[in-house]
C-alpha positions as CSV (number, residue, x, y, z in Angstrom):
1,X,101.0,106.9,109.9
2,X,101.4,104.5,112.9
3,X,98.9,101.3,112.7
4,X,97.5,98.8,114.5
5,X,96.4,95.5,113.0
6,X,94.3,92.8,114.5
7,X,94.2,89.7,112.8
8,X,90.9,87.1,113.4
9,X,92.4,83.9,112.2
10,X,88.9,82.1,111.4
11,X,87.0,81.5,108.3
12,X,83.9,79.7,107.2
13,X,85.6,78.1,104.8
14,X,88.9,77.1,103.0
15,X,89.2,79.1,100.0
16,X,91.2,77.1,97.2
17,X,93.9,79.8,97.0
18,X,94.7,81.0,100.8
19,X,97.9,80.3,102.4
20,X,97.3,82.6,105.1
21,X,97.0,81.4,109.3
22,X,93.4,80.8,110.0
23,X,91.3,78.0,111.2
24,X,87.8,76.9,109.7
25,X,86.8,75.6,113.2
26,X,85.0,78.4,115.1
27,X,85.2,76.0,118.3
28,X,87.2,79.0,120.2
29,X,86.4,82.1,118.7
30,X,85.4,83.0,122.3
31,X,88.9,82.2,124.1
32,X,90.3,83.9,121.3
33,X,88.2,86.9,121.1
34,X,89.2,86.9,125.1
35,X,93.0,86.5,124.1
36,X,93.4,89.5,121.1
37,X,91.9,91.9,124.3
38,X,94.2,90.3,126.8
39,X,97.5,90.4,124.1
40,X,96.6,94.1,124.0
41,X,96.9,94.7,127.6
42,X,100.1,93.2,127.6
43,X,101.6,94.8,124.8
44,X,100.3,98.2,126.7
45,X,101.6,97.3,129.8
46,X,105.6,96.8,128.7
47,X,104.6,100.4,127.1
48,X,104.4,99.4,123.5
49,X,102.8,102.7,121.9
50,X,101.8,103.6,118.2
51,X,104.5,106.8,117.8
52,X,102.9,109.0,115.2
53,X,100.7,111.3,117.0
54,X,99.7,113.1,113.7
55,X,98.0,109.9,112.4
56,X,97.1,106.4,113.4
57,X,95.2,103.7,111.5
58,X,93.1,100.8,112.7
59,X,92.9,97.5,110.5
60,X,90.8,94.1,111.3
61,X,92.2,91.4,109.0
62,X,92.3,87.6,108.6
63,X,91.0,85.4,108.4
64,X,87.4,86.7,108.2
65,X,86.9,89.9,110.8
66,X,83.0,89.6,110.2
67,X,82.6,86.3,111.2
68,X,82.2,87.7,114.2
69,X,79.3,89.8,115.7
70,X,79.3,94.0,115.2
71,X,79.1,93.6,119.3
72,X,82.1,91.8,119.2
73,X,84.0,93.8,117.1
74,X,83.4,96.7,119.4
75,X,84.3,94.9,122.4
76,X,88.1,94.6,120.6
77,X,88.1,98.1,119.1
78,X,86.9,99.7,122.7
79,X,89.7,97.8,123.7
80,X,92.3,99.0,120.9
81,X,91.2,102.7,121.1
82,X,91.6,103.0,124.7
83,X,94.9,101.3,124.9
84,X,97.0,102.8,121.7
85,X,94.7,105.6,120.6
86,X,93.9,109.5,121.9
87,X,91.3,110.1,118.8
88,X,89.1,108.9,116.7
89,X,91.6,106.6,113.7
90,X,92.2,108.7,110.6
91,X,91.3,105.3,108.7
92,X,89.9,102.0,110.6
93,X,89.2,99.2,108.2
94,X,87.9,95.8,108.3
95,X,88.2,93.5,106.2
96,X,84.9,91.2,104.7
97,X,83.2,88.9,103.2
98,X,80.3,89.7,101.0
99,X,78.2,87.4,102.5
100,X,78.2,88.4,105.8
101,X,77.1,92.4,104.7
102,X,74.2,92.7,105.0
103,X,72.0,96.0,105.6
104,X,71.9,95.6,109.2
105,X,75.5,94.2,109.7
106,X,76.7,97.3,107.7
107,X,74.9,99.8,109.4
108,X,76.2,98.1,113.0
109,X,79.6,98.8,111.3
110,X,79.5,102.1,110.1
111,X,77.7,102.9,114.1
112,X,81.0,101.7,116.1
113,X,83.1,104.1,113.7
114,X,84.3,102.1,110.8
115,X,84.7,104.4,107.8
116,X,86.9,101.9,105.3
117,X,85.2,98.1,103.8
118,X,87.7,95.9,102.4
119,X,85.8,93.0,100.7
120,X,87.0,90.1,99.0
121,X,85.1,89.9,96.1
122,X,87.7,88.1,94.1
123,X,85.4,87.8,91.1
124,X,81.9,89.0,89.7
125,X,81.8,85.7,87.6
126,X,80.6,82.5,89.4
127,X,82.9,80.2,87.7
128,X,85.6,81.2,89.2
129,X,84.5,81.8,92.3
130,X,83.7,78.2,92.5
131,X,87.2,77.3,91.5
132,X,88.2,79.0,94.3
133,X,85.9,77.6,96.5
134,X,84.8,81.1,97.6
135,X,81.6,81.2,100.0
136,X,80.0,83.7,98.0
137,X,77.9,84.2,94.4
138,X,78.4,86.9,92.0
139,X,75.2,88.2,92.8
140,X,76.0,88.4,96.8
141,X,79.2,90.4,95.6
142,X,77.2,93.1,93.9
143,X,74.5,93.6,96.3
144,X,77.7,93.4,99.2
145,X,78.7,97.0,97.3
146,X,75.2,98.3,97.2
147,X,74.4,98.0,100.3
148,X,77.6,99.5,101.7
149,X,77.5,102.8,99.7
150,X,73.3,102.7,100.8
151,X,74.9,102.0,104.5
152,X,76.6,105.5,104.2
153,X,80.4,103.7,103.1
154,X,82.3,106.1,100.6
155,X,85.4,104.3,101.2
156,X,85.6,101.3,100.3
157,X,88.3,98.8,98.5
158,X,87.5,94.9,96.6
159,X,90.5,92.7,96.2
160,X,90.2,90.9,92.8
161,X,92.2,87.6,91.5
162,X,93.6,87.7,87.4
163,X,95.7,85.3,86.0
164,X,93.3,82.1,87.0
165,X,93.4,79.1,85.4
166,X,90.9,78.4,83.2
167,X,90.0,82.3,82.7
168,X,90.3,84.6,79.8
169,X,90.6,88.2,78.6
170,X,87.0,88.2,78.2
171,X,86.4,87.2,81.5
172,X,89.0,89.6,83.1
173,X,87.5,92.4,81.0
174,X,84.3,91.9,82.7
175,X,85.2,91.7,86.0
176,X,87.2,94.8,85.5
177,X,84.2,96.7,84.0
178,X,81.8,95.6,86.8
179,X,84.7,96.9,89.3
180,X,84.6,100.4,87.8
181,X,80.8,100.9,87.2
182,X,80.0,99.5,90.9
183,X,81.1,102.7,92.4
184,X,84.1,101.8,94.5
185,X,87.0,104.0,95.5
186,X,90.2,101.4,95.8
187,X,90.7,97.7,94.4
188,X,93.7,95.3,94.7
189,X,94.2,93.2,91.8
190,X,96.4,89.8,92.6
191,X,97.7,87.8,90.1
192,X,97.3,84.2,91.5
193,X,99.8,82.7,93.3
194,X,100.0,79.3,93.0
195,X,101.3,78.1,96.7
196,X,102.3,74.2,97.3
197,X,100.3,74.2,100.4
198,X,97.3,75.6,99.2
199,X,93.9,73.4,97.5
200,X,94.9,74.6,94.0
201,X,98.8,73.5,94.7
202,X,97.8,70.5,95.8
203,X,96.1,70.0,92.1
204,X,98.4,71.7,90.4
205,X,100.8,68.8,91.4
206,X,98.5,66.3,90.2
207,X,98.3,67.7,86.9
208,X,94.8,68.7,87.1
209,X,94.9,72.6,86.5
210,X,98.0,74.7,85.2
211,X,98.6,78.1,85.6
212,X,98.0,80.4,82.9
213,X,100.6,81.4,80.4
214,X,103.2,84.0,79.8
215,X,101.9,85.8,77.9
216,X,98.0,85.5,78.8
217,X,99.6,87.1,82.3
218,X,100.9,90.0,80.6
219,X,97.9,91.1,78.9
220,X,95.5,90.6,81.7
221,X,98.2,93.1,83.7
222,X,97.8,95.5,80.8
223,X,94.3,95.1,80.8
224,X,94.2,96.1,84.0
225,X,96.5,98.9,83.8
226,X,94.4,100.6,81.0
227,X,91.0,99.9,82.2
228,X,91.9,101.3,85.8
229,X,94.1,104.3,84.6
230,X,90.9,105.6,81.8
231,X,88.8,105.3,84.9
232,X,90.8,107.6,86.9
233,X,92.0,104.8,89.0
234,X,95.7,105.9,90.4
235,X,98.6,102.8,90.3
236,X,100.1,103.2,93.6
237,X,101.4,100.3,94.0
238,X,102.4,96.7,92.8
239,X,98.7,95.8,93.5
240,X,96.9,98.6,94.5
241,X,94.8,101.0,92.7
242,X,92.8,103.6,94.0
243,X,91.1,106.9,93.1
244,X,92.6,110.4,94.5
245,X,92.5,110.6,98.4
246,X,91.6,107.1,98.8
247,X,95.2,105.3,99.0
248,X,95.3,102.9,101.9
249,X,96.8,104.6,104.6
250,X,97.7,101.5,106.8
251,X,99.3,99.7,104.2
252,X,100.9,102.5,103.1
253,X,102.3,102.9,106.5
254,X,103.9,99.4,105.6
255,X,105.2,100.3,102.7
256,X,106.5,103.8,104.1
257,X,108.6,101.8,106.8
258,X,106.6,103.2,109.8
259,X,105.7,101.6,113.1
260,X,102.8,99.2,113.7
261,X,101.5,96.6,116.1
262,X,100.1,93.3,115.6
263,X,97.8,92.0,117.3
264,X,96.5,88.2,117.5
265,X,98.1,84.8,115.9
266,X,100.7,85.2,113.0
267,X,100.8,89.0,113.7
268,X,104.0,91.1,113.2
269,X,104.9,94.1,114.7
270,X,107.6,96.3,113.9
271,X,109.1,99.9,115.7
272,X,110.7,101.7,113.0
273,X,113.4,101.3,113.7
274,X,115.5,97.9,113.9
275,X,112.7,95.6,116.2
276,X,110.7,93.2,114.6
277,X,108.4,91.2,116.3
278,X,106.3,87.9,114.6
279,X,103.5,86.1,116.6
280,X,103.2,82.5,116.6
281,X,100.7,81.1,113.8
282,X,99.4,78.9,115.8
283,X,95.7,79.5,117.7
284,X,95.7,76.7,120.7
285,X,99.5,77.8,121.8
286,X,98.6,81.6,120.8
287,X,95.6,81.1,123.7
288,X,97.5,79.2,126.0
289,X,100.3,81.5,126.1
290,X,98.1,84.7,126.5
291,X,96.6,83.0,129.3
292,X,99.5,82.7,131.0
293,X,100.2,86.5,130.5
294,X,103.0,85.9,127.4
295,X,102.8,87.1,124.2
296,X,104.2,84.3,122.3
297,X,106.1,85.9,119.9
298,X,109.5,85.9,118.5
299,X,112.1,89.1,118.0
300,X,114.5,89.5,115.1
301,X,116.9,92.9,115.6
302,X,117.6,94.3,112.1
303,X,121.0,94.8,110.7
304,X,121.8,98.1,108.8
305,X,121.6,95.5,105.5
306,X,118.3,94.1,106.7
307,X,117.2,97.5,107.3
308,X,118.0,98.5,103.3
309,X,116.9,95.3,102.2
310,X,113.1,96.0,103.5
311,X,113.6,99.7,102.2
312,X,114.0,98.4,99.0
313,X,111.4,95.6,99.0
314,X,108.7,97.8,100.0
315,X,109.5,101.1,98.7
316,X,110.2,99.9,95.7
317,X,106.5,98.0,95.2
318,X,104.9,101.9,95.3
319,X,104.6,104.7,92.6
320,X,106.2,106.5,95.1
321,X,109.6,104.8,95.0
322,X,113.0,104.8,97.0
323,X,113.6,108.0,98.2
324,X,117.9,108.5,98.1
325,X,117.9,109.1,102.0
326,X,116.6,105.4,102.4
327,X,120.1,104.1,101.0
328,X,122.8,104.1,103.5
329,X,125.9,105.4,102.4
330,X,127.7,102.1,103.1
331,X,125.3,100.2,100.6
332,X,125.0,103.5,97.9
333,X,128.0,102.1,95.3
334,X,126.7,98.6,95.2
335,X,122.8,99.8,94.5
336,X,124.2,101.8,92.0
337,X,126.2,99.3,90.4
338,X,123.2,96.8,90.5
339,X,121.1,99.9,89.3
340,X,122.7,100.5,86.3
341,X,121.8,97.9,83.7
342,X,117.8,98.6,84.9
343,X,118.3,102.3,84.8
344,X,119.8,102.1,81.3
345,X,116.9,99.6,80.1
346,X,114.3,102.2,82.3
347,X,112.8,99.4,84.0
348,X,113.8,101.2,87.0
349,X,113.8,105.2,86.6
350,X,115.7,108.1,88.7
351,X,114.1,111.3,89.3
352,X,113.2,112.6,92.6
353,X,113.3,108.9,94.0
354,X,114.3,105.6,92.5
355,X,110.9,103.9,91.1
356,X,110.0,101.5,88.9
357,X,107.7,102.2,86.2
358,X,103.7,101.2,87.0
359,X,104.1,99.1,82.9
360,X,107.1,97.0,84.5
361,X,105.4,95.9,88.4
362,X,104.4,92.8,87.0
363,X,108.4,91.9,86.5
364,X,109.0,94.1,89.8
365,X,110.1,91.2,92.0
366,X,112.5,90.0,89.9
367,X,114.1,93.6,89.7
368,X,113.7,94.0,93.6
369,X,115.6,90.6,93.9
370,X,118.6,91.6,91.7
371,X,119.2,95.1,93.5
372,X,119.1,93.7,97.2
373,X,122.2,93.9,99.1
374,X,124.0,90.3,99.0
């Protein structure tokens, strides 16, 4: 798969737990609606191309896609499809919040040719989505699923949030059984990150919440694990969960070390090779320097070790694994030596690839870490 990703840096709201580039002020959604079209053109013009004829992927993230209107959305995907596509995506998502679903929104959707929802749900318990300062009720997230299957969706992925403070197994349990019965085909299931920058860091350092413990961590993971797994739910990777034919294609692009393009402020692009390319996360000088026909973006040339390092980082987050081929013969003795202890313990495992077991993700960026190349 090659993909193209379009990021719409606005939201309604600050949710307590984001750290991603966005901007609650809507004051420009026009210039910048203007810009993402104009940043394609350019990107086309200097013959930037998605490379995999056999399949290509379309992906609206944020930020909030559906803040804007269905009309909009085509105006941008018209755009995308005649610039980097020669059919119909194999998978075009947008990302959502439940709010913004209704009937008539979702039916606009699934008319322009979207055929994958990914909607932040977070939590079917309004506690916590209170905590986190999420726009949304429990309710609204429930009826957000019904009226996308009704709406003719039988794609679609919720992202969920464990390990928040203040929650407990019970709690988790019944998010994870309202998941399952609500008739969905893929979910991502975070633990919370607590990040400095974000509302909840910010009270963190004041003392005022904590994040959970240990071992609470470890048994919500298992919870999920065993709940998902008895529901036929496959573990493909770190955070991802989905039922046969429905893994994420885009982000398993990603993970697969394919080519992409990015689109709009904070974006990256990469060729598949050794070019990276990372937009500026910044909206005003990301406007600006479209209108002055510039993608303002900076570009970092790979090393073979930076190469390996990503291999590793990404690969080794999926089911799938490492396949052997990824590992450069120059870096092969040192991942074996750094290999050894994990392969022994059978936190990581060799068979056809080098994976780490789905009951040891949780500790998986601590083993990643170890076995990168120095």
């Amino acid at each position: 798969m090659s993909g193209l990703y379009i990021h719409i840096p606005f939201c309604k709201r600050l949710c307590a737990y984001c750290d991603f580039h966005f901007s609650v002020s809507t004051a420009r959604s026009g210039e910048m609606l203007s810009s993402l079209m104009r940043e394609m053109e350019l990107r086309a013009e200097r013959g930037e191309r998605l490379k995999n004829n056999g399949g290509r992927t379309l992906y609206f993230g944020g930020g909030t896609p559906t803040i804007y209107p269905v009309a909009d959305i085509k105006r941008l995907s018209d755009k995308a499809l005649s610039l980097f596509f020669d059919s119909v995506p194999d998978e075009w998502t947008i990302e959502a919040n439940p709010d913004d679903l209704t009937s008539e929104y979702l039916a606009q959707l699934a008319d322009i040719g979207v055929n994958r929802l990914s909607v932040g749900i977070q939590s079917f318990i309004d506690r916590d989505l209170l905590m986190m300062r999420r726009r949304h009720s429990a309710r609204q997230g429930i009826e957000a699923i019904e009226n996308a299957r009704k709406a003719g969706f039988d794609n679609i992925s919720l992202d969920l949030i464990y390990g928040l403070p203040g929650a407990d197994a019970d709690g988790w349990n019944c998010n994870l059984e309202t998941a399952v019965n609500i008739g969905v085909t893929h979910i991502a299931a975070y633990h919370l990150s607590i990040e400095h920058r974000t509302i909840l860091g910010k009270m963190a350092a004041k003392g005022q919440i904590a994040p959970v413990d240990e071992e609470e961590s470890v048994l919500q993971y298992e919870m999920l694990e065993e709940k998902l797994a008895k529901a036929g739910f496959v573990h493909y990777e770190v955070s991802n969960f989905a039922l046969q034919g429905f893994f994420s294609r885009h982000n398993s692009a990603y993970w697969e070390g394919h080519d992409y393009i990015g689109v709009g402020p904070s974006a990256h692009s990469y060729d598949g090779l050794s070019m990276r390319k990372n937009n500026a996360a910044n909206n005003p000088k990301y406007i600006e320097s479209i209108g002055r026909g510039v993608v303002p973006e900076e570009t970092e040339r790979l090393s073979e070790k930076d190469r390996y390092n990503e291999a590793l980082i990404t690969a080794l987050r999926t089911a799938r694994g490492l396949s052997p081929e990824r590992i450069p013969e120059s870096f092969a003795a040192e991942f074996r030596r750094k290999a050894e202890k994990y392969l022994a313990s059978q936190m990581l495992v060799h068979e056809e690839t080098y994976r780490i077991p789905t009951k040891h993700f949780l500790i998986s960026d601590a083993i990643i870490s170890d076995l990168i190349a120095d």
